[in-house]
Backbone as CSV, one residue per row, in Angstrom:
resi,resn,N_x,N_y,N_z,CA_x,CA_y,CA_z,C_x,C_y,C_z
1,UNK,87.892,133.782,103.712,88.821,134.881,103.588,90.171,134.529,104.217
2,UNK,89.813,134.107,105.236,91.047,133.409,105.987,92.371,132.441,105.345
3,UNK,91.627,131.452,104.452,92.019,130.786,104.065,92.896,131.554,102.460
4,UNK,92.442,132.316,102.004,92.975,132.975,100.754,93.982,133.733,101.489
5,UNK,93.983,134.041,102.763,94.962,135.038,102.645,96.033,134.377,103.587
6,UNK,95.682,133.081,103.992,97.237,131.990,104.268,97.096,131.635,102.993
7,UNK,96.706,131.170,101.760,97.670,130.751,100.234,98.388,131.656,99.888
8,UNK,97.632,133.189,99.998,98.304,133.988,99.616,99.777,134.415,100.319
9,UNK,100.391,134.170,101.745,101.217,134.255,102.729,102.440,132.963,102.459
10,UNK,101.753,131.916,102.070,102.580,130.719,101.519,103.203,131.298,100.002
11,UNK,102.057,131.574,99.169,103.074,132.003,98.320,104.262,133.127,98.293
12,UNK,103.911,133.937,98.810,104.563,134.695,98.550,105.973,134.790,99.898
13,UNK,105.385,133.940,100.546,107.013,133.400,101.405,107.861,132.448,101.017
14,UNK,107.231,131.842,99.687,107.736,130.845,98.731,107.490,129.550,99.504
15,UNK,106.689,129.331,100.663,106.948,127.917,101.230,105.780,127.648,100.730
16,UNK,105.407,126.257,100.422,104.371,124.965,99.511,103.724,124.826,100.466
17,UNK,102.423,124.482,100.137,102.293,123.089,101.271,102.027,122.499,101.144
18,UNK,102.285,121.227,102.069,102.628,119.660,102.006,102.157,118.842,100.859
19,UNK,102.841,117.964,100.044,101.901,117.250,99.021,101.597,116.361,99.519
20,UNK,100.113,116.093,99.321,99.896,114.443,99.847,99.401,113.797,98.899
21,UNK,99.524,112.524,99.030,99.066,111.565,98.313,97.677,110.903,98.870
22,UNK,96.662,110.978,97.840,95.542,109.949,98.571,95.650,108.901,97.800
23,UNK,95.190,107.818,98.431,94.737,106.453,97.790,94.088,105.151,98.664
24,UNK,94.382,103.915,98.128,93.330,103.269,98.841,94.312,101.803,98.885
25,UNK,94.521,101.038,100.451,94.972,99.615,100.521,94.116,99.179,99.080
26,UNK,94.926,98.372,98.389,94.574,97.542,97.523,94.273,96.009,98.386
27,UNK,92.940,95.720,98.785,93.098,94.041,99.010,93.895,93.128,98.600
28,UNK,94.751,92.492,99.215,95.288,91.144,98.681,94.802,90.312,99.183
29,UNK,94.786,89.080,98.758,95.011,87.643,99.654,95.535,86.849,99.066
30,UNK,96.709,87.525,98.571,97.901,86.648,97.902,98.604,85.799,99.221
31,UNK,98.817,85.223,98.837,100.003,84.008,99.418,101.243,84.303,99.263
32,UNK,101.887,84.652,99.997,103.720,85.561,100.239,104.687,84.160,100.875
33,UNK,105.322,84.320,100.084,106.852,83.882,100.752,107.446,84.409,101.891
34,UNK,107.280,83.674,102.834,107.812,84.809,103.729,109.574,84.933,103.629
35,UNK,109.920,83.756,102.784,111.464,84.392,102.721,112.043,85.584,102.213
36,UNK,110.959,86.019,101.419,110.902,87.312,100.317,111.097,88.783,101.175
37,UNK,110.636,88.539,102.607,110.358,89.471,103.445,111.690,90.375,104.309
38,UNK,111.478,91.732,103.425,112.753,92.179,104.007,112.627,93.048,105.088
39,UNK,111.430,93.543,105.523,111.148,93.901,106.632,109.695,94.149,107.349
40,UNK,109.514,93.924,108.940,108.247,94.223,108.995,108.201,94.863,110.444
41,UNK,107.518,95.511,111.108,107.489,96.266,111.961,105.375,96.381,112.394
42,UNK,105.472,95.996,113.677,104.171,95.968,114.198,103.922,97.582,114.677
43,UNK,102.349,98.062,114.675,102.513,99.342,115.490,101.916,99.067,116.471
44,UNK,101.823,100.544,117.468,101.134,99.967,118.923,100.101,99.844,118.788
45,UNK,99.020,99.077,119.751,97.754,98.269,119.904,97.024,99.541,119.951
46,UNK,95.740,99.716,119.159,94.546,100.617,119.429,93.803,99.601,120.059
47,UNK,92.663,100.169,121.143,92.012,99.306,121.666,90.414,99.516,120.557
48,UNK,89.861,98.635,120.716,88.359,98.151,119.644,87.608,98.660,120.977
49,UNK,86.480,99.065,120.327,85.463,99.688,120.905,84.558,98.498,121.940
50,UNK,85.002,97.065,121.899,83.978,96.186,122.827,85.284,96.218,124.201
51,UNK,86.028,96.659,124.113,86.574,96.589,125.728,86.441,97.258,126.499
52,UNK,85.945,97.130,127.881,85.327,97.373,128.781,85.159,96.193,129.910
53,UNK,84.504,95.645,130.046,84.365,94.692,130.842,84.124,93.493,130.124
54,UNK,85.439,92.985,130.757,85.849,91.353,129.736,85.265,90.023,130.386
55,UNK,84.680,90.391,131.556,83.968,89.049,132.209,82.835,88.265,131.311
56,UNK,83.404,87.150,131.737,82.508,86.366,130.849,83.344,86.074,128.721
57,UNK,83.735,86.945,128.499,84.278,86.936,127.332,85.396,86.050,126.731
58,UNK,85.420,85.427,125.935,86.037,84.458,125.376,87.488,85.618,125.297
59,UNK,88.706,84.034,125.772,89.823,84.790,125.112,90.173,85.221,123.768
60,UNK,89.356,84.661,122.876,89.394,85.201,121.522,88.917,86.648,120.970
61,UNK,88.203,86.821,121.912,87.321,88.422,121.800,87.982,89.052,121.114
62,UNK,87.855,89.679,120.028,89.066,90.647,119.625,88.960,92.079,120.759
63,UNK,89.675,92.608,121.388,90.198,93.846,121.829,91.284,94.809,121.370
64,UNK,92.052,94.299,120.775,92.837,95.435,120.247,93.642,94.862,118.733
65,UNK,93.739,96.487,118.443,93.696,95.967,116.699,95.442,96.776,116.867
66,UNK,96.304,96.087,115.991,97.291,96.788,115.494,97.959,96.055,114.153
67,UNK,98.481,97.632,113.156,98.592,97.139,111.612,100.389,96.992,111.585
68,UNK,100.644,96.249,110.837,101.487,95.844,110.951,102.258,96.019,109.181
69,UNK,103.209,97.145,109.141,103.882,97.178,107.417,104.633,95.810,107.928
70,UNK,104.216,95.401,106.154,105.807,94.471,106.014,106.065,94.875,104.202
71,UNK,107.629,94.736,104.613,107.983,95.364,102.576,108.661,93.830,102.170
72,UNK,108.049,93.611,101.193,108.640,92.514,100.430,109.754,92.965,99.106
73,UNK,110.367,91.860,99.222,111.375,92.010,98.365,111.369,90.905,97.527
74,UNK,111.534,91.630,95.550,111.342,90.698,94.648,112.406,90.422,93.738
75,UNK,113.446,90.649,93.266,114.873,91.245,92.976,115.080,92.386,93.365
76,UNK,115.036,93.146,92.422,115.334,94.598,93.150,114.048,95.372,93.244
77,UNK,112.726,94.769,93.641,111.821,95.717,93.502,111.302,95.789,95.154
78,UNK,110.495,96.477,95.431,109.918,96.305,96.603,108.144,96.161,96.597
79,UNK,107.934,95.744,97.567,106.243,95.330,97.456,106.079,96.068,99.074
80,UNK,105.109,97.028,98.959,104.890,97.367,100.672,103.227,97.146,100.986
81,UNK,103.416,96.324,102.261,101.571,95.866,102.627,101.476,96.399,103.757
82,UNK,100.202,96.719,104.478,99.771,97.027,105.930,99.156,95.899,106.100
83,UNK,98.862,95.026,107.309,98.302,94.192,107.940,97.714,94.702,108.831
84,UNK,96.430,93.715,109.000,95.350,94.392,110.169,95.491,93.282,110.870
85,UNK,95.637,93.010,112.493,95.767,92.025,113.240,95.115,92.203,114.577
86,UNK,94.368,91.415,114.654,93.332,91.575,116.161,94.554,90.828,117.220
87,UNK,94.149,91.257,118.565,94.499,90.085,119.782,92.888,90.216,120.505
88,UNK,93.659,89.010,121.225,92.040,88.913,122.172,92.353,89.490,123.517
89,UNK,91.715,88.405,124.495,92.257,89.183,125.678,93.320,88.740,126.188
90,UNK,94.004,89.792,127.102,95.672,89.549,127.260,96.748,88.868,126.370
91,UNK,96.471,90.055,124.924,97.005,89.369,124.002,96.669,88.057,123.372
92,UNK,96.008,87.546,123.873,95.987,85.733,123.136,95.127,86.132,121.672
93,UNK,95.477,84.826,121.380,94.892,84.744,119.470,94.836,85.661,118.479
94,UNK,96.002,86.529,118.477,96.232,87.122,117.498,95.649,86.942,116.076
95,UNK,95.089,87.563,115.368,94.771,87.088,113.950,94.630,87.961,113.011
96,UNK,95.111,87.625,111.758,95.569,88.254,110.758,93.811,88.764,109.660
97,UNK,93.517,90.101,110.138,92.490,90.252,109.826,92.343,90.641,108.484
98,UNK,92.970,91.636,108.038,93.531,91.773,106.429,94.247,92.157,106.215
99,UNK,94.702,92.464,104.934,96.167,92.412,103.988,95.403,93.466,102.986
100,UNK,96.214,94.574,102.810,96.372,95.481,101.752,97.599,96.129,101.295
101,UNK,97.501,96.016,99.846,98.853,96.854,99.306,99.087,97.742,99.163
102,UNK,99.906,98.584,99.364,99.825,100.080,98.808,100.365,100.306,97.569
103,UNK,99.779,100.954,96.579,100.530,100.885,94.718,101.758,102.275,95.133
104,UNK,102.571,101.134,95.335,104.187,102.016,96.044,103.968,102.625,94.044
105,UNK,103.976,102.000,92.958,104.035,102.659,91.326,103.220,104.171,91.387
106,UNK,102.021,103.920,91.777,101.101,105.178,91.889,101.556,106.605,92.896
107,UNK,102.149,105.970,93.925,102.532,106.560,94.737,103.910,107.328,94.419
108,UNK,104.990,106.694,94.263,106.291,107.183,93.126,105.771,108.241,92.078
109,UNK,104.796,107.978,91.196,104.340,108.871,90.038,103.636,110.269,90.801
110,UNK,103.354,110.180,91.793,102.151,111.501,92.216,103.784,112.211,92.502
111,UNK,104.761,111.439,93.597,105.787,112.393,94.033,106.708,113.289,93.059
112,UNK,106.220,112.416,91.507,107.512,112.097,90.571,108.896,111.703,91.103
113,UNK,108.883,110.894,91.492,110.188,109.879,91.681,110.305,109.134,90.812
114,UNK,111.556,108.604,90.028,111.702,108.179,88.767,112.661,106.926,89.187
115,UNK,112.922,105.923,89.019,113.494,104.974,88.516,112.556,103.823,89.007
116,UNK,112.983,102.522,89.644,112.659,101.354,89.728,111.647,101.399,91.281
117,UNK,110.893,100.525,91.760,110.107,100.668,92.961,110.901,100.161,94.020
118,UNK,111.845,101.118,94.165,112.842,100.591,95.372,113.396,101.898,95.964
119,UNK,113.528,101.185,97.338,113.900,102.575,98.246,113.572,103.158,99.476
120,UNK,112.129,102.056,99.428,111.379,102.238,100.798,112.294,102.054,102.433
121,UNK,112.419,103.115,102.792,112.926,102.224,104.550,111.840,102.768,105.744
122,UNK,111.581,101.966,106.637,110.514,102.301,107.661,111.293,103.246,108.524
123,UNK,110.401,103.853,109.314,111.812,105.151,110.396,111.114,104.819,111.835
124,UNK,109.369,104.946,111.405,109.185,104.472,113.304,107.431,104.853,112.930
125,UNK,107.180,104.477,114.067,105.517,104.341,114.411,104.914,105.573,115.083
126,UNK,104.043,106.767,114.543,103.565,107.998,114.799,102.173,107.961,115.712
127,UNK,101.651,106.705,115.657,100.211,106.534,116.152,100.558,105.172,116.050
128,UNK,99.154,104.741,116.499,98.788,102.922,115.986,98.134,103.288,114.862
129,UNK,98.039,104.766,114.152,97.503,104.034,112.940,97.967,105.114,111.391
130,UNK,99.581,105.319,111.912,100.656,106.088,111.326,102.024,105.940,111.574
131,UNK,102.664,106.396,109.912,104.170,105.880,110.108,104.887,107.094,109.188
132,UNK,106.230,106.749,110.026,107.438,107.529,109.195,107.862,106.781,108.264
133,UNK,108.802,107.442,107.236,109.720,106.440,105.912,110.115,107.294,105.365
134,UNK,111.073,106.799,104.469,111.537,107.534,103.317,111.787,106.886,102.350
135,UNK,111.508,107.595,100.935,111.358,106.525,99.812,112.493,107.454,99.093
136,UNK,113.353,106.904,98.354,114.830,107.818,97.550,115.054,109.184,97.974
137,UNK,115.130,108.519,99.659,116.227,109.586,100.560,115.157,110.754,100.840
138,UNK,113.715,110.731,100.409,112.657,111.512,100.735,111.762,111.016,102.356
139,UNK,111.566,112.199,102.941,110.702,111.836,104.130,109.188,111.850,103.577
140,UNK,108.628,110.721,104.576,107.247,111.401,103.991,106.480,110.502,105.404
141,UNK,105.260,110.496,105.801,104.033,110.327,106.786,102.888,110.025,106.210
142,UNK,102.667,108.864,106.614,101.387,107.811,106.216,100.577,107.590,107.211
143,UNK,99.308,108.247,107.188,97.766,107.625,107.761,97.361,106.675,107.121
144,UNK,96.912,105.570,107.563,96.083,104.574,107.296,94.736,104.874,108.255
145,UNK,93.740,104.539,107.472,92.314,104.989,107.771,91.687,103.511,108.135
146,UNK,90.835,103.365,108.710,89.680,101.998,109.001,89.021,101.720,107.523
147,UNK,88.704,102.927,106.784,87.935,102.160,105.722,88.668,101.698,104.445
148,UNK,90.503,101.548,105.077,90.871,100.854,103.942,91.944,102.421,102.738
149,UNK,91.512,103.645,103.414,92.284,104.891,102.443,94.081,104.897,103.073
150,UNK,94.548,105.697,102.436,95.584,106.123,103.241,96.048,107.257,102.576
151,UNK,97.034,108.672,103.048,97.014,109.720,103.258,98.883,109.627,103.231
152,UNK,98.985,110.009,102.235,101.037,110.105,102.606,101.269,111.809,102.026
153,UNK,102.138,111.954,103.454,102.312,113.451,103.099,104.119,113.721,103.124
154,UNK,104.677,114.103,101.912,105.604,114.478,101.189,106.303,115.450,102.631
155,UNK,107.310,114.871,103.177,107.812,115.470,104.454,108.070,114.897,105.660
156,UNK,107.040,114.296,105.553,106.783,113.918,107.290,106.022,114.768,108.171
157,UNK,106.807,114.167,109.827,106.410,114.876,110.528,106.940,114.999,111.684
């Protein structure tokens, strides 16, 4: 009941709410140029569930995970990926755990944004495992999930 009678309060105050987009990192393990790379931005470290007591533990251990956008650039198009990157302990051995794309095409079509796949700019880091941007002068807020989904909501935040 509750819930019908906030749709009903939205509508009729004329305010929407939020569109989001669902979808899913597309795996890559393409091989990138990194000259192609027009921007990339790390977020802050989440810690992994084995830290606790590091005695005894190899510096490789993974302990903390953070994803990392980078937007590629192809003439005028853009390519945007999240990276998953472990460190071990006290930072050492970083490693590039996976690579997924986001279909910036699919994503444009849900907003209806119309011309070429360009436009993306990063704004800042909401979590370690969320971001600001705006795609043709639009705000909008991206969750990235562990199992690989992600969540963009038309606005921000």
């Amino acid at each position: 009941m509750k819930t019908i009678a906030l749709a009903l309060l939205l509508l009729l105050s004329g305010v929407s709410a939020p569109e989001v987009y669902e979808g899913s990192l597309e795996p890559t393990t393409a091989k990138r140029d990194y000259r192609t790379i027009e921007f990339m931005s790390a977020g802050p470290s989440d810690s992994l569930s084995s830290r606790g007591d590091t005695e005894g533990l190899s510096p490789a251990t993974p302990q903390e995970r953070i994803l990392r956008v980078v937007v590629y650039r192809s003439e005028i198009y853009q390519d945007l990926v999240v990276e998953t990157l472990t460190t071990g302990l006290e930072g050492c051995c970083i490693k590039l755990v996976s690579t997924g794309r986001i279909d910036l095409a699919s994503f444009a079509r849900h907003f209806e944004l119309k011309g070429e796949i360009s436009g993306f700019a990063f704004k800042g880091w909401s979590s370690p495992h969320s971001f600001t941007f705006t795609y043709k002068d639009q705000s909008f807020h991206a969750t990235v999930f562990d199992s690989g989904a992600i969540t963009i909501e038309r606005g921000g935040r």
